[in-house]
N, C-alpha and C positions, 0 to 999 in steps of 0.2 A: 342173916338174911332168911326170909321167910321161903319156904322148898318150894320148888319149881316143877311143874310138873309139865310132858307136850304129849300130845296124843299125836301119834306120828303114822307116817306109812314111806316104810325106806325107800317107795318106789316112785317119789312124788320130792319132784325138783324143790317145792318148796320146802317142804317138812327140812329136806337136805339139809338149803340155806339158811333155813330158821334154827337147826339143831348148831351147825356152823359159824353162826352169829351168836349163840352163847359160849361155845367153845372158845373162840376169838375173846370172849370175856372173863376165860375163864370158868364159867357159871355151871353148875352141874345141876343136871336135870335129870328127873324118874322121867323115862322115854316109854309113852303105855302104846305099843305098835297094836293100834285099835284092831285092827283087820284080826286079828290074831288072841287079843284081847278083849272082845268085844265091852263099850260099856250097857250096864243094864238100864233100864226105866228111870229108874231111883237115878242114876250117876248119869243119865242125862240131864234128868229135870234140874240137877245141881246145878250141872254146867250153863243150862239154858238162865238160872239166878245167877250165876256168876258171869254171864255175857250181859247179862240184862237185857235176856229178849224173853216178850212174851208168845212168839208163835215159833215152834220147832220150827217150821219150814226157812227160817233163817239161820240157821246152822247146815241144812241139809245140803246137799248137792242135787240137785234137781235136775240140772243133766244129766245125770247118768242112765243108761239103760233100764235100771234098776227100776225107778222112781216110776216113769210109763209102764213099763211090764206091772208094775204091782199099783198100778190106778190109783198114785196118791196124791194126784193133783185136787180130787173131791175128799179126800181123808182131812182130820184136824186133831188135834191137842194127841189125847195119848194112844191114836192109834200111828201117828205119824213115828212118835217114839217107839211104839211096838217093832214097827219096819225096823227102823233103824239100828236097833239093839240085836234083831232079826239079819239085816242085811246091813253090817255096818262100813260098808261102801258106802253110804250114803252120807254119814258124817264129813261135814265140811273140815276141810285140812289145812295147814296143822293150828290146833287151837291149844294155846299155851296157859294156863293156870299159873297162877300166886296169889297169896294172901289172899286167898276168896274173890279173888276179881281172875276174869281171863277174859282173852281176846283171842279172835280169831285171824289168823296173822297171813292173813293173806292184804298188801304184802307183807314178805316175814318181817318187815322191819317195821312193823307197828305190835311186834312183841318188846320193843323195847319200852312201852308205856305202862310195862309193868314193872320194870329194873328201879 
């Protein structure tokens, strides 16, 4: 089986459930606790090919505080990843990788369309 990878935040119900539904399968995962971790430009732009979206602002979390304080409702392509890699709160959660494809698993149980 091709490695598994989840961009997590221990503090977030879902990431929980999502990490907890591969457990339930057995499935071991490299757990990247993004907050912590932060991913750079370069390992977003991947993640953004491996969701198959073309506008960061679909990974983002646009709710958050963050997003208004730092005026990126008028921002586009790589400064929006700047933020992000900068304040990586913003990263939508939890988004699970394999074999070059991921989803973001909100809910977590559309991580299993990668199993």
């Amino acid at each position: 089986m091709d490695d598994l990878t989840i961009y997590s935040n221990p503090s977030c119900s879902k990431c929980r459930t999502a990490r907890g539904l591969l457990e339930e399968r057995g499935i071991d995962a490299l757990v990247v606790e993004y907050l912590n971790e932060p991913p750079t430009v370069d390992e977003l732009r991947t993640l953004m090919g491996q969701l198959g979206l073309s506008d960061p602002r679909q990974m983002m979390r646009t709710g958050e505080d963050a997003y208004q304080e730092l005026g990126l409702a008028d921002q586009t392509g790589d400064d929006l990843l700047l933020a992000v890699a900068a304040h990586p709160i913003l990263l939508e959660r939890p988004i699970v990788v394999k074999g070059g494809r991921a989803v973001i698993a909100r809910p977590p149980e559309r991580l299993l369309q990668l199993l």
